[in-house]
Each structure stands twice: as structure tokens, then as C-alpha cells.
N, CA, C and O atoms as a GROMACS GRO file, in nm:
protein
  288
    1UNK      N    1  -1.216   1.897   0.765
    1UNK     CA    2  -1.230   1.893   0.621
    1UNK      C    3  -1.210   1.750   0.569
    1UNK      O    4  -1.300   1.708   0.497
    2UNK      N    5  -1.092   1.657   0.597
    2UNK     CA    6  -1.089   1.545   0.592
    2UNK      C    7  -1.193   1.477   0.637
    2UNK      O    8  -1.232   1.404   0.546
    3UNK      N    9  -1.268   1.463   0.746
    3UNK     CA   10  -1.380   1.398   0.763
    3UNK      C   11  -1.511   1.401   0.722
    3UNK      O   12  -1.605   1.322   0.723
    4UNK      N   13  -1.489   1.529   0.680
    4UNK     CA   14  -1.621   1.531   0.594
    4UNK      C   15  -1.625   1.528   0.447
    4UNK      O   16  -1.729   1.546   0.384
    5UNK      N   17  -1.502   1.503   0.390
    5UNK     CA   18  -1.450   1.451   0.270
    5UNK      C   19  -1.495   1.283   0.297
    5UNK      O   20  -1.582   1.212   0.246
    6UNK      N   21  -1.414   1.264   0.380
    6UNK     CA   22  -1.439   1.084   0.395
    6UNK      C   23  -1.627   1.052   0.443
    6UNK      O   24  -1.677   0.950   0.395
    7UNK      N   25  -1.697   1.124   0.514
    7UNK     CA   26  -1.828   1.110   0.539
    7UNK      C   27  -1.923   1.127   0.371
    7UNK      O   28  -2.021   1.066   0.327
    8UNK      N   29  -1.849   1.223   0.323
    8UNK     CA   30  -1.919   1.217   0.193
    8UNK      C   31  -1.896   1.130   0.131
    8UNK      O   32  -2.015   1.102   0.122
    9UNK      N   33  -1.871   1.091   0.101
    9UNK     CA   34  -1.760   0.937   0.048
    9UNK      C   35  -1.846   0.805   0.079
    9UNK      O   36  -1.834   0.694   0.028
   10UNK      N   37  -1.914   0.842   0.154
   10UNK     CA   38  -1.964   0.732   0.211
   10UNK      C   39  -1.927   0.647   0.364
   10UNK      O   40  -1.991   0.582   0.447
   11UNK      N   41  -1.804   0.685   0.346
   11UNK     CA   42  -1.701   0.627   0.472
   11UNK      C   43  -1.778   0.666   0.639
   11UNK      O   44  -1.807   0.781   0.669
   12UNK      N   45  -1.797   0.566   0.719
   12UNK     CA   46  -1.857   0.585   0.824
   12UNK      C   47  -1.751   0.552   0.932
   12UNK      O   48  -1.632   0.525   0.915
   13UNK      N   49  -1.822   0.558   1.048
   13UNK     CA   50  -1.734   0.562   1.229
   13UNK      C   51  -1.750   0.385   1.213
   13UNK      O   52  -1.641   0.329   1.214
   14UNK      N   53  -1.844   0.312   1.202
   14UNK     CA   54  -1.834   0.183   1.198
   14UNK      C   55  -1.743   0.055   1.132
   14UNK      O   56  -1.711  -0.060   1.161
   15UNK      N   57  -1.721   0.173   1.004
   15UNK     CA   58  -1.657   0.089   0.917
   15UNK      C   59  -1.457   0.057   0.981
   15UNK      O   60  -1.377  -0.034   1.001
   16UNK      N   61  -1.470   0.195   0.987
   16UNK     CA   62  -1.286   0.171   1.092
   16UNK      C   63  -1.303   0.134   1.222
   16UNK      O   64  -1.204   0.100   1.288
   17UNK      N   65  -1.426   0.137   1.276
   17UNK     CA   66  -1.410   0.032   1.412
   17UNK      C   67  -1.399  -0.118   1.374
   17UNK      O   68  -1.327  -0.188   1.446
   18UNK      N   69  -1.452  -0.165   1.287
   18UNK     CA   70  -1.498  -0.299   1.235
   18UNK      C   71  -1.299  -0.313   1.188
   18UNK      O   72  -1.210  -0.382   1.237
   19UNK      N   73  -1.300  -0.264   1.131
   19UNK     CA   74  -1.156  -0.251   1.035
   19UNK      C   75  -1.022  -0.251   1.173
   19UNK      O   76  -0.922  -0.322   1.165
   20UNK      N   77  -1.040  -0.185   1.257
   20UNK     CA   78  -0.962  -0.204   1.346
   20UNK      C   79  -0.956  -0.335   1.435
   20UNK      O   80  -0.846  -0.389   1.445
   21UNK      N   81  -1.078  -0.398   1.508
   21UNK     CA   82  -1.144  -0.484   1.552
   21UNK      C   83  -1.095  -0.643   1.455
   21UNK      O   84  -1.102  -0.760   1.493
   22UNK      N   85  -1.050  -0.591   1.332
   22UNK     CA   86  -0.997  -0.721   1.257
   22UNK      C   87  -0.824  -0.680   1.216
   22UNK      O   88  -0.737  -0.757   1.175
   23UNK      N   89  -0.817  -0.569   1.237
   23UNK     CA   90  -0.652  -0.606   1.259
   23UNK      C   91  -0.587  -0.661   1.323
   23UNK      O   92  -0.478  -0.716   1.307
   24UNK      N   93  -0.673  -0.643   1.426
   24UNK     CA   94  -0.645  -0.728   1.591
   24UNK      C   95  -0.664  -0.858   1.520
   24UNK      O   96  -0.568  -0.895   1.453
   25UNK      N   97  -0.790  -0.948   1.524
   25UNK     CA   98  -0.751  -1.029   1.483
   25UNK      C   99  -0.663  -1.077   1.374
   25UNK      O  100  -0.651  -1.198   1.394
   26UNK      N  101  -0.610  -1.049   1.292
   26UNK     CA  102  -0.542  -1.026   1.190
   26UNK      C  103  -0.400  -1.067   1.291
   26UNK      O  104  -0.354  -1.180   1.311
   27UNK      N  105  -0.367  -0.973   1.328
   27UNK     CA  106  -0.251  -0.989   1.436
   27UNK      C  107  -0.248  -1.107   1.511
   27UNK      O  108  -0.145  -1.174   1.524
   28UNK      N  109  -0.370  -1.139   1.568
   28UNK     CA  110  -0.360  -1.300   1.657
   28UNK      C  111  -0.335  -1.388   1.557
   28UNK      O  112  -0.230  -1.442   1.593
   29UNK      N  113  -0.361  -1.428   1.471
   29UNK     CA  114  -0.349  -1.508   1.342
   29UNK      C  115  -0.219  -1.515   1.310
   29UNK      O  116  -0.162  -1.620   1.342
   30UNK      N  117  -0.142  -1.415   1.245
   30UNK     CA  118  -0.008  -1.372   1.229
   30UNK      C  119   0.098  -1.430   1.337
   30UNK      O  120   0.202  -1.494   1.318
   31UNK      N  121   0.032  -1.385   1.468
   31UNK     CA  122   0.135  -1.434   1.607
   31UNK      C  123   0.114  -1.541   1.592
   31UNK      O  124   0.222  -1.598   1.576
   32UNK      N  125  -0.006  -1.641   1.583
   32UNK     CA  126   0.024  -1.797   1.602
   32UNK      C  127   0.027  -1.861   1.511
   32UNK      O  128   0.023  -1.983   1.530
   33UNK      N  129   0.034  -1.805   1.353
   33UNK     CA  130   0.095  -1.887   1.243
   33UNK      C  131   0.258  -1.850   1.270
   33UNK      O  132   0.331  -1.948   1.281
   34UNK      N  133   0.312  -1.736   1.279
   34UNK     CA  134   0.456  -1.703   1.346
   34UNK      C  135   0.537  -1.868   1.441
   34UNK      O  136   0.646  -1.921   1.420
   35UNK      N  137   0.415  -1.912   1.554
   35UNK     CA  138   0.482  -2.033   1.632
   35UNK      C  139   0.560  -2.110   1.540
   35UNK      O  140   0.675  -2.149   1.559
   36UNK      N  141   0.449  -2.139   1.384
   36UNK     CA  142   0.450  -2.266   1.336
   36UNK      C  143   0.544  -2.292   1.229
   36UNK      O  144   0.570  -2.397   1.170
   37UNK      N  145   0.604  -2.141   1.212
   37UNK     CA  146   0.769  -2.143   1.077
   37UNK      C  147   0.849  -2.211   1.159
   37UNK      O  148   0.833  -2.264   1.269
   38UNK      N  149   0.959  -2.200   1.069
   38UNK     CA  150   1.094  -2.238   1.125
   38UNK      C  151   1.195  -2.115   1.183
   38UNK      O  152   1.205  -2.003   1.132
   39UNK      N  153   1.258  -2.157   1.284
   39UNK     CA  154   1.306  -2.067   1.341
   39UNK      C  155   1.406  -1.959   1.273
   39UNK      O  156   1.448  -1.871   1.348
   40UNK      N  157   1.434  -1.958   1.179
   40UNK     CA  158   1.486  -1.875   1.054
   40UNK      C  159   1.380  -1.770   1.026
   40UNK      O  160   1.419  -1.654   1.016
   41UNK      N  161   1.276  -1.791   1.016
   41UNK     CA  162   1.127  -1.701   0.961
   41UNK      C  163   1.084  -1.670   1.050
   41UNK      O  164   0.984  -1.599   1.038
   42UNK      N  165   1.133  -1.702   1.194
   42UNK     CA  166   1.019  -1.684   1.265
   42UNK      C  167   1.037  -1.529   1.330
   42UNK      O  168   0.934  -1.498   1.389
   43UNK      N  169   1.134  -1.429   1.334
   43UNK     CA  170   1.170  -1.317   1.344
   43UNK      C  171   1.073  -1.244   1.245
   43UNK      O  172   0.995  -1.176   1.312
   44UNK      N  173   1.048  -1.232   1.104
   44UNK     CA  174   0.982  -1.148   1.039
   44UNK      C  175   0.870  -1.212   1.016
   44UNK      O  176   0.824  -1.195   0.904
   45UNK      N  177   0.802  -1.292   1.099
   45UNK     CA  178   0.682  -1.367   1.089
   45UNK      C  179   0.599  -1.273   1.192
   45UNK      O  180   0.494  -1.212   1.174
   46UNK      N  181   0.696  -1.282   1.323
   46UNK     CA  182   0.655  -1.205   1.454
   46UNK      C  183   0.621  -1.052   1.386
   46UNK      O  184   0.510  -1.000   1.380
   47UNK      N  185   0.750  -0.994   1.337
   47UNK     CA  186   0.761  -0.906   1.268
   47UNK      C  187   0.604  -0.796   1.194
   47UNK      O  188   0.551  -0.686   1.205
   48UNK      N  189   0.591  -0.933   1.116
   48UNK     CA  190   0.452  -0.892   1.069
   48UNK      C  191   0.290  -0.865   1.172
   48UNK      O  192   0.192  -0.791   1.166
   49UNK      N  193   0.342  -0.976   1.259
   49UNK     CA  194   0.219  -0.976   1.313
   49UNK      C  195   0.226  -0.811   1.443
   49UNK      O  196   0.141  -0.758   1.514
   50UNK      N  197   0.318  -0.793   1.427
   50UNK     CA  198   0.318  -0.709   1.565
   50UNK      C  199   0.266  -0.567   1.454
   50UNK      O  200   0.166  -0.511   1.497
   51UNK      N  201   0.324  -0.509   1.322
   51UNK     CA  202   0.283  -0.421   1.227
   51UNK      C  203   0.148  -0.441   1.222
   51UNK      O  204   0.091  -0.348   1.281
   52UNK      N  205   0.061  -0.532   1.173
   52UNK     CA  206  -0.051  -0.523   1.164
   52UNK      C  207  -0.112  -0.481   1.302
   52UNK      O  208  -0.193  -0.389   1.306
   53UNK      N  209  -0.083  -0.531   1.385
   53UNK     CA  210  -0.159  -0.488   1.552
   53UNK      C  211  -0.130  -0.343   1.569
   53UNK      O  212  -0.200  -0.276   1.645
   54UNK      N  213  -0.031  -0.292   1.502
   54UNK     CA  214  -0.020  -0.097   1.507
   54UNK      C  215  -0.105  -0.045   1.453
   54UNK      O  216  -0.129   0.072   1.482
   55UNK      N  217  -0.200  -0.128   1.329
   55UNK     CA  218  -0.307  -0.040   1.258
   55UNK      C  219  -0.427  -0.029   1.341
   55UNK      O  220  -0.518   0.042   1.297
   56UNK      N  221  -0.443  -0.091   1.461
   56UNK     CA  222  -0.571  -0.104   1.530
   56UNK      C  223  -0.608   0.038   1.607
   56UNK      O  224  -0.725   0.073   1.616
   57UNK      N  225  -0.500   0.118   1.662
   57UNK     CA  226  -0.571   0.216   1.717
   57UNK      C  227  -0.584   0.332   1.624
   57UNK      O  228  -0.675   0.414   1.634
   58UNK      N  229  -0.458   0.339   1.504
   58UNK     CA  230  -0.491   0.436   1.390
   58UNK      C  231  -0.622   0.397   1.314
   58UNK      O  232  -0.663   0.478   1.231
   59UNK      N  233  -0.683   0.294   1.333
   59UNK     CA  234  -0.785   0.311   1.235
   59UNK      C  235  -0.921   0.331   1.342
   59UNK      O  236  -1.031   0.366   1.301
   60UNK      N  237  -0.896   0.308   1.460
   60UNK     CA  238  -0.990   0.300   1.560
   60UNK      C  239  -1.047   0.475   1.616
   60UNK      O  240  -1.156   0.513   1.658
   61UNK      N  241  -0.897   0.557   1.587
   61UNK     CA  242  -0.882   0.699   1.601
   61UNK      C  243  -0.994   0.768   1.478
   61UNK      O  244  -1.099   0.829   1.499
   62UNK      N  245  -0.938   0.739   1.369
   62UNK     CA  246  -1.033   0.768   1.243
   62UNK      C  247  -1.162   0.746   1.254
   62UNK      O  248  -1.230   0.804   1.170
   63UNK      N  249  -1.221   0.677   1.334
   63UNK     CA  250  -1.341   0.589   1.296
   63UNK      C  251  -1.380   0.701   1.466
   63UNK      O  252  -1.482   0.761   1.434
   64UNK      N  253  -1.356   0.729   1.556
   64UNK     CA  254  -1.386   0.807   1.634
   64UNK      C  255  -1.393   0.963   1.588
   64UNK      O  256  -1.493   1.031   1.612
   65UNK      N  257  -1.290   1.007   1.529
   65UNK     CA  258  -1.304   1.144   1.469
   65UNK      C  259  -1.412   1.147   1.341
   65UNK      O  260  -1.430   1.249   1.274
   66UNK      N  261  -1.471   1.036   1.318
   66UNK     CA  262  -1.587   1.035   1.236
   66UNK      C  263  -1.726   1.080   1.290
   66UNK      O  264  -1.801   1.158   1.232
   67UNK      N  265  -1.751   1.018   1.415
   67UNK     CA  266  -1.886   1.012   1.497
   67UNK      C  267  -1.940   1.090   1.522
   67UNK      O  268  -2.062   1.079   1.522
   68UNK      N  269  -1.878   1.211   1.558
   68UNK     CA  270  -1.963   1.383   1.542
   68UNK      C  271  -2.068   1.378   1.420
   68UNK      O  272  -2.190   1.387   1.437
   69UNK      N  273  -1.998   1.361   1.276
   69UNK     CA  274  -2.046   1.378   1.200
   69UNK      C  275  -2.160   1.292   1.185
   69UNK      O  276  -2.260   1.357   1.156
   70UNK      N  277  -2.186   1.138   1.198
   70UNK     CA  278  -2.315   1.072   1.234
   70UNK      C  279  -2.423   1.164   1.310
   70UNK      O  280  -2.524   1.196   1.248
   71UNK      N  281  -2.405   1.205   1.438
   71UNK     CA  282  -2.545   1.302   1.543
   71UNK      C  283  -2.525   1.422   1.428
   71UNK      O  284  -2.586   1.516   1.478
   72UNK      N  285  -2.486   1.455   1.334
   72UNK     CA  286  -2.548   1.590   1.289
   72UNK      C  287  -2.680   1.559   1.231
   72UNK      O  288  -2.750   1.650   1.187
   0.00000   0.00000   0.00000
């Protein structure tokens, strides 16, 4: 029901692969601006970057439980 709420919507399998695919990067970015604080920041710098890298397979999951609905 959710997915075909979100398919009507417009929302496709590509769009959360793409979306996942840049959290990741998102995350590499995060980890090596993290090197460049000061060692005071650099705990919730890491912090951040490791959170964003958790959204990659939840949005990667979504974007798979979409794809049925594309072959109909």
C-alpha cells in the first residue's frame, strides 16, 4: 500500500537508488572534511559522517521494494 502510494506520487526505484548512491558520497565528504577540524570537533564531525552513511541502505531498500511496481 505504501508503495503504491509513493509510485503514485510519482516516486520511482531510481530516484532512492540515486539518493542512496549520494549519501555515500555525502558520507566520504563528511569523513574527510572530519580530518580537517580540530581535534575538539572532530568526534561529532566523524559522528555525522558515519549517520549519513546509515541512510544508504534504508533508502537503497525503498528504492528496491519499488521495482515490482515499474514491470507492471
Amino acid at each position: 500500500m505504501i508503495t503504491k502510494t509513493m509510485h503514485d506520487r510519482g516516486l520511482r526505484d531510481w530516484h532512492f537508488h540515486a539518493m542512496s548512491l549520494g549519501s555515500i558520497v555525502l558520507c566520504i565528504g563528511l569523513w574527510m572534511r572530519a580530518k580537517t577540524v580540530d581535534q575538539d570537533e572532530r568526534g561529532n564531525a566523524e559522528r555525522r559522517a558515519l549517520f549519513a552513511g546509515l541512510w544508504a541502505p534504508t533508502l537503497w531498500q525503498i528504492g528496491t521494494s519499488l521495482e515490482p511496481r515499474r514491470r507492471r
